[in-house]
N, C-alpha and C positions, 0 to 999 in steps of 0.2 A: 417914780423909779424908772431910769432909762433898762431898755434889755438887754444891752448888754453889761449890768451892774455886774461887779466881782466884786464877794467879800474875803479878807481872805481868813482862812483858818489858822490852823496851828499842824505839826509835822506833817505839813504840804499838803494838805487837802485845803481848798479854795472851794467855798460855795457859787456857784452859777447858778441863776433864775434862767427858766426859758421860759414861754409864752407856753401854753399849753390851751390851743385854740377849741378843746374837744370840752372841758371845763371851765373856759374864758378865764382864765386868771395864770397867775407866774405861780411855777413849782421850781420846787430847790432842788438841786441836785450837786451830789458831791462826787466830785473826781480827783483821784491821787492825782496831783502834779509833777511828775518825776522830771522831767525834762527841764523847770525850772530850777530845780533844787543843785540838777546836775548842772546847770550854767553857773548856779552862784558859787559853788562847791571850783568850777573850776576857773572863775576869775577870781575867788580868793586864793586860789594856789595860783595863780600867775602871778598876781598882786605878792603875794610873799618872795616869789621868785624875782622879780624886778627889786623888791627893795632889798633884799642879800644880794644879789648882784650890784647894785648902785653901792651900798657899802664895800663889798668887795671893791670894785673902782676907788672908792675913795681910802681905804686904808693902800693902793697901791701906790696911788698919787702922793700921798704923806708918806709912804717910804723910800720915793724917789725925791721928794723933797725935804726929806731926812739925810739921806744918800748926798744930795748935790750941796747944800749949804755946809756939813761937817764931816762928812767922809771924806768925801773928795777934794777937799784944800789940807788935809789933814796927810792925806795919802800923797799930793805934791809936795810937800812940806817934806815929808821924811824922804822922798826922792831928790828934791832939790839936796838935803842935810847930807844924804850918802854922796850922790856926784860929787859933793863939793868938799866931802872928807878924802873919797878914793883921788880926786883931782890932786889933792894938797901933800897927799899920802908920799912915803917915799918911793915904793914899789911902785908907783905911778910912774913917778916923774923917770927912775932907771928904765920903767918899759920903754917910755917915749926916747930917752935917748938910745937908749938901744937900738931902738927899731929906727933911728932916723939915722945912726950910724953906719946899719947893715946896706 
């Protein structure tokens, strides 16, 4: 058995053996582990946060590439359809003479 063996327990207490040089032999001893419990505690909340966040990123990505492939040819499309009604229109074409008269 090396001395510095760790076994570990259950709700964080971990057994240590130490040398106990006044008996010659390894005694057990148990110590709460808080400190680890508090690290895994808080890379599993960073871990959840990273991966809401990477999703968050990716549902934005697919809404701009939602947006750019059928919004936005759809929104030229009815701009092109109006210019080229109001162009054709009659109230158009009397402005432009109008105003090329004046």
């Amino acid at each position: 058995m090396h001395l510095s063996s760790i076994k570990e327990g259950y709700m964080g207490i971990k057994k240590r053996y130490s040398w106990n040089s006044e008996k010659n032999e390894f005694e057990e001893r148990e110590k709460v582990n808080n400190t680890n419990n508090f690290d895994y505690v808080k890379y599993i909340n960073e871990k959840i946060i990273k991966e809401e966040s990477e999703r968050e990123v990716d549902y934005r990505t697919e809404y701009i590439q939602y947006y750019i492939t059928y919004l936005m040819p759809l929104i030229i499309l009815i701009i092109v359809i109006a210019f080229g009604n109001m162009i054709t229109s009659d109230w158009f074409i009397k402005k432009l003479i109008y105003l090329h008269t004046m």
